[in-house]
mmCIF file as gemmi writes it, N, C-alpha and C atoms, coordinates in Angstrom:
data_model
loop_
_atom_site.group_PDB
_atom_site.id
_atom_site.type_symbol
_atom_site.label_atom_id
_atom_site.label_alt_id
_atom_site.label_comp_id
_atom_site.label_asym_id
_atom_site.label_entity_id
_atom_site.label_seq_id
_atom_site.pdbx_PDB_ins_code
_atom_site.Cartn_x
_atom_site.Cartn_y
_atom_site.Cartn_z
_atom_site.occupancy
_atom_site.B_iso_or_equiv
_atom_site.pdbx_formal_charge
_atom_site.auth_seq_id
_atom_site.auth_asym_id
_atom_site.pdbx_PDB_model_num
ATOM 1 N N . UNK Axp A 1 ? 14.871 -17.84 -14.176 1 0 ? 1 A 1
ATOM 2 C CA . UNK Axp A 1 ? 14.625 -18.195 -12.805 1 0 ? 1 A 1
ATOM 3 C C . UNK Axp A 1 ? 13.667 -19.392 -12.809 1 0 ? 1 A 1
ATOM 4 N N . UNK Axp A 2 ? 13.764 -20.413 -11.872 1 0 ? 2 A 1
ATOM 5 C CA . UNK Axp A 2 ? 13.177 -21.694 -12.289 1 0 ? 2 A 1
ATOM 6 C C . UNK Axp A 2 ? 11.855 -21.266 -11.302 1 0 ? 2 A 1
ATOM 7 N N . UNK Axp A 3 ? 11.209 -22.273 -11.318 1 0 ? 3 A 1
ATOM 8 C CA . UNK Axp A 3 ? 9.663 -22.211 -10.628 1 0 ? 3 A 1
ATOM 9 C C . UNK Axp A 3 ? 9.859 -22.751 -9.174 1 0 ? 3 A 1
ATOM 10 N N . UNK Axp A 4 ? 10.642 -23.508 -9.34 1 0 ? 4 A 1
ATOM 11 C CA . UNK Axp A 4 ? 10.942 -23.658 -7.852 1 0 ? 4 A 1
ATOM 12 C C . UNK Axp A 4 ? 10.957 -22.533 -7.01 1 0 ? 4 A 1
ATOM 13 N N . UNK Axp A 5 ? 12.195 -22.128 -7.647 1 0 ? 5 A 1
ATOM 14 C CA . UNK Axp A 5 ? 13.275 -20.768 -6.943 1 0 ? 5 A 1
ATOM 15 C C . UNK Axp A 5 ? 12.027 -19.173 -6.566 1 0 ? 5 A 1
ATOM 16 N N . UNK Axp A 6 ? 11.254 -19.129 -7.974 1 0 ? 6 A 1
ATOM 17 C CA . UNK Axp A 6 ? 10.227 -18.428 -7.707 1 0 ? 6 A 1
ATOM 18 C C . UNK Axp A 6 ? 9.186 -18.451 -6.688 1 0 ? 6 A 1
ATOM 19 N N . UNK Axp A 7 ? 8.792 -20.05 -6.333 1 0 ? 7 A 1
ATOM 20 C CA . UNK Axp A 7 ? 7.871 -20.549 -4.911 1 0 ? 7 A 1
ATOM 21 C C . UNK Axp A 7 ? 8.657 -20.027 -3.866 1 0 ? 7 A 1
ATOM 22 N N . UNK Axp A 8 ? 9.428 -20.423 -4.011 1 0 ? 8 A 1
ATOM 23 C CA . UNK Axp A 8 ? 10.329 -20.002 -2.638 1 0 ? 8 A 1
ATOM 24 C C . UNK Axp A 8 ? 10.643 -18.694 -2.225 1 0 ? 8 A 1
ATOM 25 N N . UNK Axp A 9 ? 10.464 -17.683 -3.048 1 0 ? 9 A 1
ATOM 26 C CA . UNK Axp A 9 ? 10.819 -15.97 -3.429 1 0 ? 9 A 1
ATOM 27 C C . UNK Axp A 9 ? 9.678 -15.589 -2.601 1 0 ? 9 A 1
ATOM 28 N N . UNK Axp A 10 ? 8.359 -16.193 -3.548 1 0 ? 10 A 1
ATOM 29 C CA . UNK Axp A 10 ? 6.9 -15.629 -2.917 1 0 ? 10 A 1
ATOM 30 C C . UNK Axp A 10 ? 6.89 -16.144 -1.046 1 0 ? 10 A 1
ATOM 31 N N . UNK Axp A 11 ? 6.982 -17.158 -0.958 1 0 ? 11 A 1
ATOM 32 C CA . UNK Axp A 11 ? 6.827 -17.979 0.053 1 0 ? 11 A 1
ATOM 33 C C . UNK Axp A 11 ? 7.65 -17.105 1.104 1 0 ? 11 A 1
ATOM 34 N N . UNK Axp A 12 ? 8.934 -16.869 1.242 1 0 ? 12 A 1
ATOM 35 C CA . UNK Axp A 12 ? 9.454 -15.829 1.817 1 0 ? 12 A 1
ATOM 36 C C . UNK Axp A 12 ? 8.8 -14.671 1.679 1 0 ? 12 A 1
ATOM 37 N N . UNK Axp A 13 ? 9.008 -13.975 0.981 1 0 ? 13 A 1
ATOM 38 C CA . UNK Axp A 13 ? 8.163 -12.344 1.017 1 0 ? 13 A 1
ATOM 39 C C . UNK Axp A 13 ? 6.778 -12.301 1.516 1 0 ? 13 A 1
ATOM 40 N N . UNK Axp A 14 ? 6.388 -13.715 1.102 1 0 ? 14 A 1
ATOM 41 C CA . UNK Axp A 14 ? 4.93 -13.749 2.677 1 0 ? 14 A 1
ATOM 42 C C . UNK Axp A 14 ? 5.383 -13.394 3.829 1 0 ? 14 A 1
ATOM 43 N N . UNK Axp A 15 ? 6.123 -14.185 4.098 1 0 ? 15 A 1
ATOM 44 C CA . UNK Axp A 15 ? 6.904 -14.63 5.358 1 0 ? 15 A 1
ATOM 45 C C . UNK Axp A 15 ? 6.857 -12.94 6.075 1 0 ? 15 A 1
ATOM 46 N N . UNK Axp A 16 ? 7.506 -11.645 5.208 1 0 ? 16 A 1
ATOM 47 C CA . UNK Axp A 16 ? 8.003 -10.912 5.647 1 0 ? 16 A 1
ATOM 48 C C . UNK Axp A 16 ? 6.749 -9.596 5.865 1 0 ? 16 A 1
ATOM 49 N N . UNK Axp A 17 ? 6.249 -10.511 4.614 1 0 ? 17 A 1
ATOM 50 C CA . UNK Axp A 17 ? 4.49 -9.937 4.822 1 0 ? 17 A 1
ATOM 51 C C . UNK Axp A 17 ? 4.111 -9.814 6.013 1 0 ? 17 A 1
ATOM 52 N N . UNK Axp A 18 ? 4.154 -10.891 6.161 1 0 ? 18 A 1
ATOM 53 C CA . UNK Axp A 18 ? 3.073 -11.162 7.597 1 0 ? 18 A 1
ATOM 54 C C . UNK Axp A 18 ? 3.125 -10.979 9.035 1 0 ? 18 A 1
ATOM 55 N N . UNK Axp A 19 ? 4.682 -11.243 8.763 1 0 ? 19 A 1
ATOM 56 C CA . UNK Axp A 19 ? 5.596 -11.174 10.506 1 0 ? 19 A 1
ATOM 57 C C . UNK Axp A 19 ? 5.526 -9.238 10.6 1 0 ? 19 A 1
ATOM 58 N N . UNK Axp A 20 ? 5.262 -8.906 9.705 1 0 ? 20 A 1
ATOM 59 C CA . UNK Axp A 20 ? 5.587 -6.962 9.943 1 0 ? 20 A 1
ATOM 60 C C . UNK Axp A 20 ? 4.107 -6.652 10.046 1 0 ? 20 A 1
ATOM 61 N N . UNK Axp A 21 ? 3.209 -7.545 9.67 1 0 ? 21 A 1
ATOM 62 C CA . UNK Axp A 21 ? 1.472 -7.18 9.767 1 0 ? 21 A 1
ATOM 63 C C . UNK Axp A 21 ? 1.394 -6.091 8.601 1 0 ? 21 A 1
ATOM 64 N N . UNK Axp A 22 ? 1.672 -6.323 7.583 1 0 ? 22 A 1
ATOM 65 C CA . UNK Axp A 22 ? 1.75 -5.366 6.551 1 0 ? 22 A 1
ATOM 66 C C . UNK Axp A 22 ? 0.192 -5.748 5.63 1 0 ? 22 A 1
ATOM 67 N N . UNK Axp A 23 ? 0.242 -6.461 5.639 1 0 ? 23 A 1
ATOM 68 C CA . UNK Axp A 23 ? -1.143 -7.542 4.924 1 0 ? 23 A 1
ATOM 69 C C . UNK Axp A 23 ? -1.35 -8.592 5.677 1 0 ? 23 A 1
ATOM 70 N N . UNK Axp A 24 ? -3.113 -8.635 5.452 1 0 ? 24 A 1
ATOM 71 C CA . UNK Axp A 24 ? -4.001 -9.491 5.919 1 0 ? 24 A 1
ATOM 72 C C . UNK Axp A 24 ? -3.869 -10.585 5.154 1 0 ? 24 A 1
ATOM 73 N N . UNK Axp A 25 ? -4.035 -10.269 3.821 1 0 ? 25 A 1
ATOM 74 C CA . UNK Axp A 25 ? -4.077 -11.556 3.099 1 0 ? 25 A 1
ATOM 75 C C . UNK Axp A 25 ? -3.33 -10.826 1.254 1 0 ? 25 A 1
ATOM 76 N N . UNK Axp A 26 ? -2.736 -11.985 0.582 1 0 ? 26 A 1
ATOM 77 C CA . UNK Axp A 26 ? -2.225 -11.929 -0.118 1 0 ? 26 A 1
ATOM 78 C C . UNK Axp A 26 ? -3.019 -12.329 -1.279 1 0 ? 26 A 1
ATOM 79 N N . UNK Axp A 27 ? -3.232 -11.422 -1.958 1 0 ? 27 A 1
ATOM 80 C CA . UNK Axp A 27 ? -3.945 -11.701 -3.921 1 0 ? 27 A 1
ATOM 81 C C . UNK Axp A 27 ? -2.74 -12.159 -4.676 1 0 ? 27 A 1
ATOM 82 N N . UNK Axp A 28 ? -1.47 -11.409 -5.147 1 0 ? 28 A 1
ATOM 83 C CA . UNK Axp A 28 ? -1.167 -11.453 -6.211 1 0 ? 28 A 1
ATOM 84 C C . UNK Axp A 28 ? 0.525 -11.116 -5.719 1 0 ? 28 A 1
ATOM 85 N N . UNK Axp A 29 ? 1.286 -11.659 -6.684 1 0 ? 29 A 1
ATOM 86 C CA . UNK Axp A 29 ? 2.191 -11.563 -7.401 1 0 ? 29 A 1
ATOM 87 C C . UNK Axp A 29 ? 2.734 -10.938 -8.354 1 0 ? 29 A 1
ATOM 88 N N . UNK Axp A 30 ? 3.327 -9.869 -8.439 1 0 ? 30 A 1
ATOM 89 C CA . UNK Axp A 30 ? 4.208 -9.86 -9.641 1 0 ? 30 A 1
ATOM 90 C C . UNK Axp A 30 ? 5.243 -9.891 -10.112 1 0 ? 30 A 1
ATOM 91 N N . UNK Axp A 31 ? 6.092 -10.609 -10.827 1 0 ? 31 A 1
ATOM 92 C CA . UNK Axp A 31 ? 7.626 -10.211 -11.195 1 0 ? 31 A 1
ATOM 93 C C . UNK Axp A 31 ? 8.25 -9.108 -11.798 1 0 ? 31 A 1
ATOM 94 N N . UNK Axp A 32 ? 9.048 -8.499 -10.741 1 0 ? 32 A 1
ATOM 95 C CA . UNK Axp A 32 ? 9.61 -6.948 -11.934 1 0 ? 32 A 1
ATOM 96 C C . UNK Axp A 32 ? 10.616 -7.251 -12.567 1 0 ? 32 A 1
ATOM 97 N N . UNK Axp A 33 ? 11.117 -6.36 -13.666 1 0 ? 33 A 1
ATOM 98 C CA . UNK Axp A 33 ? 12.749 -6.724 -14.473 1 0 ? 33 A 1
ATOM 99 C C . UNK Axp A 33 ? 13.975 -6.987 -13.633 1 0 ? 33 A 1
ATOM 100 N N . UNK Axp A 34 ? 14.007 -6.277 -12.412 1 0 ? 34 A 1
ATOM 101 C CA . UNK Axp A 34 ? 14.802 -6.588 -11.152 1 0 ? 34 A 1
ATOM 102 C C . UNK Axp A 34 ? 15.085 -8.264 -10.546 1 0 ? 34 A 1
ATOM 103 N N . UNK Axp A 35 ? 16.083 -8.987 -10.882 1 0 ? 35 A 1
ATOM 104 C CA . UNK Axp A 35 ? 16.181 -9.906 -10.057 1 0 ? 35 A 1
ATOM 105 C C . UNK Axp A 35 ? 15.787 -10.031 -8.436 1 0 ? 35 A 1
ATOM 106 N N . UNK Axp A 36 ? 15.14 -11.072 -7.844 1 0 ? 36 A 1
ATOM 107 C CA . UNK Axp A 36 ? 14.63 -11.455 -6.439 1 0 ? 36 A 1
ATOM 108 C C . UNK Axp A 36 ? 13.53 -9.815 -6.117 1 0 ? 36 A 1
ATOM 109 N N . UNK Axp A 37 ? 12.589 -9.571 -6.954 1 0 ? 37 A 1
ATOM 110 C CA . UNK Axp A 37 ? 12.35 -8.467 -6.744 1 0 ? 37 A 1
ATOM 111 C C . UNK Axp A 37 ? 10.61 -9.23 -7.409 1 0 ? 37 A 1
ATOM 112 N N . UNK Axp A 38 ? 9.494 -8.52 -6.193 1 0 ? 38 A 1
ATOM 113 C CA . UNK Axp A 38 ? 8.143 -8.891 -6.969 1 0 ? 38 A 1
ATOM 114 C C . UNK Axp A 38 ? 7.501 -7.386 -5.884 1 0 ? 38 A 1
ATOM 115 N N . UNK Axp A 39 ? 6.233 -7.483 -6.995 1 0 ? 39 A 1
ATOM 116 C CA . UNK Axp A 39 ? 5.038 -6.458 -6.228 1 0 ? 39 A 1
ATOM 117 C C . UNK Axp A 39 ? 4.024 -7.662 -5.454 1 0 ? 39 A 1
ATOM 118 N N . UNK Axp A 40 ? 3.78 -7.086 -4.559 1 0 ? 40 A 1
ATOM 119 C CA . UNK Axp A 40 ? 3.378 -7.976 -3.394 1 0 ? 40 A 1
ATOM 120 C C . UNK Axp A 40 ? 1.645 -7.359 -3.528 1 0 ? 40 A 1
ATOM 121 N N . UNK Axp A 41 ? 0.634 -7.909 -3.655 1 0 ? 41 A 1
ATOM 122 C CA . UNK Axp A 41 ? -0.617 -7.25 -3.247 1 0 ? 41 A 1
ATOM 123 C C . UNK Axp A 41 ? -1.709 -8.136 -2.72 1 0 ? 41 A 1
ATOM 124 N N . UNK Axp A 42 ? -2.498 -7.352 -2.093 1 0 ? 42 A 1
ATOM 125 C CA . UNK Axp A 42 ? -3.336 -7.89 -0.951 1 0 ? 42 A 1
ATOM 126 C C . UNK Axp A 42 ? -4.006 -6.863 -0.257 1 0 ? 42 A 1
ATOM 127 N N . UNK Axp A 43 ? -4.544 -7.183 0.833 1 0 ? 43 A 1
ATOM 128 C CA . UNK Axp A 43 ? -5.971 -6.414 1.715 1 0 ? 43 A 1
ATOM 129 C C . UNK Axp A 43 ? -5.04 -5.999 3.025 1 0 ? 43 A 1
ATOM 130 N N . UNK Axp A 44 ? -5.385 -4.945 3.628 1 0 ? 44 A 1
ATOM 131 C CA . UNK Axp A 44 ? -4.877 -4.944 5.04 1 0 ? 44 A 1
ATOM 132 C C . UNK Axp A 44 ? -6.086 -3.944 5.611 1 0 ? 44 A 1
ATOM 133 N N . UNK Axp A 45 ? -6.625 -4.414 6.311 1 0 ? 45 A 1
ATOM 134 C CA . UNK Axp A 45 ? -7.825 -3.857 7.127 1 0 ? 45 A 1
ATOM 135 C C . UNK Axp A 45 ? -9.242 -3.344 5.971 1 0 ? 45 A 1
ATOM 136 N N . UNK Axp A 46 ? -9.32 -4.719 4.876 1 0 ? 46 A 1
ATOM 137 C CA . UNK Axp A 46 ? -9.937 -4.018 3.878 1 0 ? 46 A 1
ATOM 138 C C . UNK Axp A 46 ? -9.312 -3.052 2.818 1 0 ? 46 A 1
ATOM 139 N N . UNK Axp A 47 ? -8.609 -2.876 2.575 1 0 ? 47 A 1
ATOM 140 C CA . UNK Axp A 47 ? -8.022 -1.674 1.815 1 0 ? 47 A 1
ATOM 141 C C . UNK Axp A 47 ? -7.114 -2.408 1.12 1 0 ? 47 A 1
ATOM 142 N N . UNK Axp A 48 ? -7.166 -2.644 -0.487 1 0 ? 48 A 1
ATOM 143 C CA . UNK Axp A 48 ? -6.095 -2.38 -1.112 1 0 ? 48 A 1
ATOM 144 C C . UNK Axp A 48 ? -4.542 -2.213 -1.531 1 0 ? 48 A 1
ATOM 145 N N . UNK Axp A 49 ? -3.768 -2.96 -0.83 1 0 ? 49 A 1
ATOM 146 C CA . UNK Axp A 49 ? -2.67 -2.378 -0.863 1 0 ? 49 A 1
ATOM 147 C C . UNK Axp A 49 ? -1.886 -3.413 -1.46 1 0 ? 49 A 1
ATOM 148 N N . UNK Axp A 50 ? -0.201 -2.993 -2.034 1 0 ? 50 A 1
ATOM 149 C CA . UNK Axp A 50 ? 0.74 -2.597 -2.785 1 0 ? 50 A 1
ATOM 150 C C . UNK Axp A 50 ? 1.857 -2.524 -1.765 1 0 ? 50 A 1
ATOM 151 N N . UNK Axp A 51 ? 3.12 -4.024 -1.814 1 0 ? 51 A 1
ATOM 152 C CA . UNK Axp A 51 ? 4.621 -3.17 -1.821 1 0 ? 51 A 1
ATOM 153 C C . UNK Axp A 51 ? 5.44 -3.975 -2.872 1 0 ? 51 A 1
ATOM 154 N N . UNK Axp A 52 ? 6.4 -3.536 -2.338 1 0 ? 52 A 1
ATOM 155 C CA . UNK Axp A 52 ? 7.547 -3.925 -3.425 1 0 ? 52 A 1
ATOM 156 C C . UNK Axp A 52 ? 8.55 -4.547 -2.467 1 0 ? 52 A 1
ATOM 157 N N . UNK Axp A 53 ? 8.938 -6.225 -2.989 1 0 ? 53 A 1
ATOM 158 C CA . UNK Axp A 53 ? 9.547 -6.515 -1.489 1 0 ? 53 A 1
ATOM 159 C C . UNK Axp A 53 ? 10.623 -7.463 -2.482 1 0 ? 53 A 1
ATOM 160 N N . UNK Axp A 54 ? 11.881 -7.388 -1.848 1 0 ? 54 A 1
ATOM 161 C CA . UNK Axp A 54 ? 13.193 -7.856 -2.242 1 0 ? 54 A 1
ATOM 162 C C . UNK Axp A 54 ? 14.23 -8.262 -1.555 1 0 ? 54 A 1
ATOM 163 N N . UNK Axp A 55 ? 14.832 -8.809 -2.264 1 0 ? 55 A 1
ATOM 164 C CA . UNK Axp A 55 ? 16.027 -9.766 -1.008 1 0 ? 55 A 1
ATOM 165 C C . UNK Axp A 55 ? 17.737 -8.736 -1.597 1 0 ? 55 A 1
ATOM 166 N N . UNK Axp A 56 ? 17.832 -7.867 -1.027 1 0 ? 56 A 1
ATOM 167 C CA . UNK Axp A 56 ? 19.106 -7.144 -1.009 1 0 ? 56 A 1
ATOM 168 C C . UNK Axp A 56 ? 20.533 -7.933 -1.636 1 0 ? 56 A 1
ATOM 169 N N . UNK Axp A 57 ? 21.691 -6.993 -1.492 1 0 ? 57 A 1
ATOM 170 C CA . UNK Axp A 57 ? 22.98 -7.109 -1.731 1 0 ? 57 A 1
ATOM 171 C C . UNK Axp A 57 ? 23.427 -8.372 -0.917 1 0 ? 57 A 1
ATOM 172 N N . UNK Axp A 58 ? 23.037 -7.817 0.338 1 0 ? 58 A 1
ATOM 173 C CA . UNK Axp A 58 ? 23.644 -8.144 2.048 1 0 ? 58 A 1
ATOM 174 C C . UNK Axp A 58 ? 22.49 -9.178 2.239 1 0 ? 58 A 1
ATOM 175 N N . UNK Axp A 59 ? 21.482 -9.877 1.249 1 0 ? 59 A 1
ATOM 176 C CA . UNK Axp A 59 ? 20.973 -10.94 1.838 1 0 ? 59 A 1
ATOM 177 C C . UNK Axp A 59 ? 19.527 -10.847 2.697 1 0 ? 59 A 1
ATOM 178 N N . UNK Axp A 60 ? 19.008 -9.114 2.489 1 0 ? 60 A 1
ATOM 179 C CA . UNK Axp A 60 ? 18.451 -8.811 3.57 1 0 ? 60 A 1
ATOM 180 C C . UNK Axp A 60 ? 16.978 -8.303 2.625 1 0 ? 60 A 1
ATOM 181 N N . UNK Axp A 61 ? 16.007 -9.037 3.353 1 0 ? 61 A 1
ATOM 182 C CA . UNK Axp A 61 ? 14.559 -8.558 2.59 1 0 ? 61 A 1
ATOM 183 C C . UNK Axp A 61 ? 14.247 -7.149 3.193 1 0 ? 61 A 1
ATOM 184 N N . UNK Axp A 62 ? 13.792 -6.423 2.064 1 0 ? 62 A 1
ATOM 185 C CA . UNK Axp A 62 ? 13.693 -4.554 1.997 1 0 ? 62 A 1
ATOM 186 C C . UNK Axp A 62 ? 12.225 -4.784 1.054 1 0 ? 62 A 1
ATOM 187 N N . UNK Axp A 63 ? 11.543 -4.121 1.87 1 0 ? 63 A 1
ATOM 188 C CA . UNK Axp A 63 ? 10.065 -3.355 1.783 1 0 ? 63 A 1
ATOM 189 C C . UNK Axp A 63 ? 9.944 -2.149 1.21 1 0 ? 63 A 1
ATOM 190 N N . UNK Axp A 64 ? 8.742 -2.01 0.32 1 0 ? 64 A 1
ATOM 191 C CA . UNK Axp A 64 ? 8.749 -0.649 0.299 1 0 ? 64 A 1
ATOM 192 C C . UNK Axp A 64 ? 6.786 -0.547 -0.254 1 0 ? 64 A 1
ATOM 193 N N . UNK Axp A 65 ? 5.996 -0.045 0.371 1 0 ? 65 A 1
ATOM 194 C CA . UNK Axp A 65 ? 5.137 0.247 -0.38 1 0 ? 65 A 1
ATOM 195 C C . UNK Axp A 65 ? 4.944 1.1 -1.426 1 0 ? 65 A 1
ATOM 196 N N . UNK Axp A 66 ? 4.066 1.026 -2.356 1 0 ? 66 A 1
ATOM 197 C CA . UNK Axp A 66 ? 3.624 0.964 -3.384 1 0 ? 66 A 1
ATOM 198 C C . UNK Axp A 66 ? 2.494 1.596 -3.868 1 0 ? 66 A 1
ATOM 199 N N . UNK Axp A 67 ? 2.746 2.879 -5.185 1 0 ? 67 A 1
ATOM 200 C CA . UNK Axp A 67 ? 0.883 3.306 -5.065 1 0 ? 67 A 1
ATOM 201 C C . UNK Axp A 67 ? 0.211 2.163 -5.938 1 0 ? 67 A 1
ATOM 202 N N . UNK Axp A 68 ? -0.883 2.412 -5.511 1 0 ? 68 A 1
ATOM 203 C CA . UNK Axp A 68 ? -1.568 1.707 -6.305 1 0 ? 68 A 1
ATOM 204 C C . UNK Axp A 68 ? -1.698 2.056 -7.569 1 0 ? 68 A 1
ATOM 205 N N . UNK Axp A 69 ? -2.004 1.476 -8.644 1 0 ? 69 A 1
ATOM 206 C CA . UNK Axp A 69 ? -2.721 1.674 -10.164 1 0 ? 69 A 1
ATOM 207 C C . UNK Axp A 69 ? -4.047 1.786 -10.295 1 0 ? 69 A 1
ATOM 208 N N . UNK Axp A 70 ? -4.762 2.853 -10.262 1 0 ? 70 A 1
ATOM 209 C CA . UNK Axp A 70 ? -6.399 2.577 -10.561 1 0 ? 70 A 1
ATOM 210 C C . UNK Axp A 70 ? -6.272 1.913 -11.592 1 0 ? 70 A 1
């Protein structure tokens, strides 16, 4: 997957971040073995949080939170 294509992955899944008020603000990134698939993390009211956000079959970004890892 090129670096471009990856900016553009994150850059969206903000997108979907933010418009649902899921997170305040965004820390981190990660890539899973799953194609168009990353762990999303960041703060939402102070707190910690974790999802897992992906661009579907049908084209369609799917959420899912996430436990955390102590």
């Amino acid at each position: 997957m090129s670096n471009e294509y990856k900016e553009w992955l994150h850059d969206k899944m903000a997108d979907v971040i933010f418009e649902n008020h899921l997170l305040d603000e965004i820390n981190n990134y990660w890539n899973t073995d799953i194609p168009d698939c990353s762990i999303v993390e960041g703060y939402f009211n102070g707190k910690r949080t974790c999802y897992r956000v992906w661009l579907d079959d049908n084209g369609e970004w799917q959420v899912e939170q996430k436990e955390m890892n102590k």
